[in-house]
N, C-alpha and C positions, 0 to 999 in steps of 0.2 A: 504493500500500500504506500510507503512510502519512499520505494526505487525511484522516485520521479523528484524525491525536494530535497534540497539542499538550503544551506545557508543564506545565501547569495541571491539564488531567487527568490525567497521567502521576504529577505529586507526591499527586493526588489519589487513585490507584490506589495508588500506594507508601503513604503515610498510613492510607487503610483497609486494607491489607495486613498492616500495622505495628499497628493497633488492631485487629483481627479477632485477633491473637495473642498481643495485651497486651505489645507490645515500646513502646509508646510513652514508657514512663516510662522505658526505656534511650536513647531516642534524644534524647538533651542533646546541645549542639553538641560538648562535647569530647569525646564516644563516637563521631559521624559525624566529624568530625575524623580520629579517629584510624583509624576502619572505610574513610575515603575514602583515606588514606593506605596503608593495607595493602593494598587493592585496587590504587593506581594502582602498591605496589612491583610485586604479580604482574605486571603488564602491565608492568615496566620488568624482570622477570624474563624471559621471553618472548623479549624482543631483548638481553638482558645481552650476548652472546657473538657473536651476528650481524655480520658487515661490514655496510657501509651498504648495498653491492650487494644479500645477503641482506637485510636488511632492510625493502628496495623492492619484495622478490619474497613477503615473509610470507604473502597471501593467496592466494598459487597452492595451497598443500596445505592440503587441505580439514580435517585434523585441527586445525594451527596458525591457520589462519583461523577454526574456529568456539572458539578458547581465547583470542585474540583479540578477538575479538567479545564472548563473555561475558564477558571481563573489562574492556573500555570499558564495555559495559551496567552493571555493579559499580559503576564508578569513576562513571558520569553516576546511576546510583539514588542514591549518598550526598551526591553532589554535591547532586541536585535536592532530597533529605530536609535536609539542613544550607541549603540556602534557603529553603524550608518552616517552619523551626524558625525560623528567625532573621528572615522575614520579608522576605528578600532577590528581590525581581525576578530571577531571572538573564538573562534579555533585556537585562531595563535595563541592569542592571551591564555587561554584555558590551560592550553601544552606547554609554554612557560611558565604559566603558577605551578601546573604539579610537577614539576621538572625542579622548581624553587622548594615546593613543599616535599619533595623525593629527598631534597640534600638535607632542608631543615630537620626532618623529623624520618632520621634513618630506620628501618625494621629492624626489631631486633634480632 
């Protein structure tokens, strides 16, 4: 299902999306900033009150699985628009942090 998307297209769809209805002149990093931050709160709305046991089970009911799901999709559309904007790799960055975090925090 997902042999067809990638990164690149995906900001490249969000981008015409965002120009197709003249929001681009809102999307400055400190508006997706803040649009990625409100998104990742509902998603941390979602498990506020959960045990961890419920927490592990979130995607057994179909209602809280797909308010779940849309709100990850939220949190990675601003994510991917604010790497967009700024010109940020997110592959790369991601394979340099654990590449950082590989030396920082060796296995024992």
């Amino acid at each position: 299902m997902t042999d067809h998307l990638d990164v690149a297209k995906l900001q490249r769809r969000l981008a015409d999306f965002a120009a197709a209805r003249n929001w681009r002149p809102y999307h400055t990093p400190k508006n997706l900033v803040a649009a990625l931050s409100v998104e990742a709160s509902e998603l941390v709305e979602i498990f506020q009150w959960l045990t961890p046991e419920e927490s592990a089970r979130v995607m057994d009911d179909p209602d809280t699985a797909h308010r779940v799901t849309d709100e990850v999709a939220d949190v990675l559309a601003y994510l991917l628009q604010l790497c967009d904007v700024l010109d940020i790799d997110p592959l790369v960055a991601l394979d340099a942090k654990i590449d950082r975090n590989e030396r920082r925090f060796p296995a024992p």
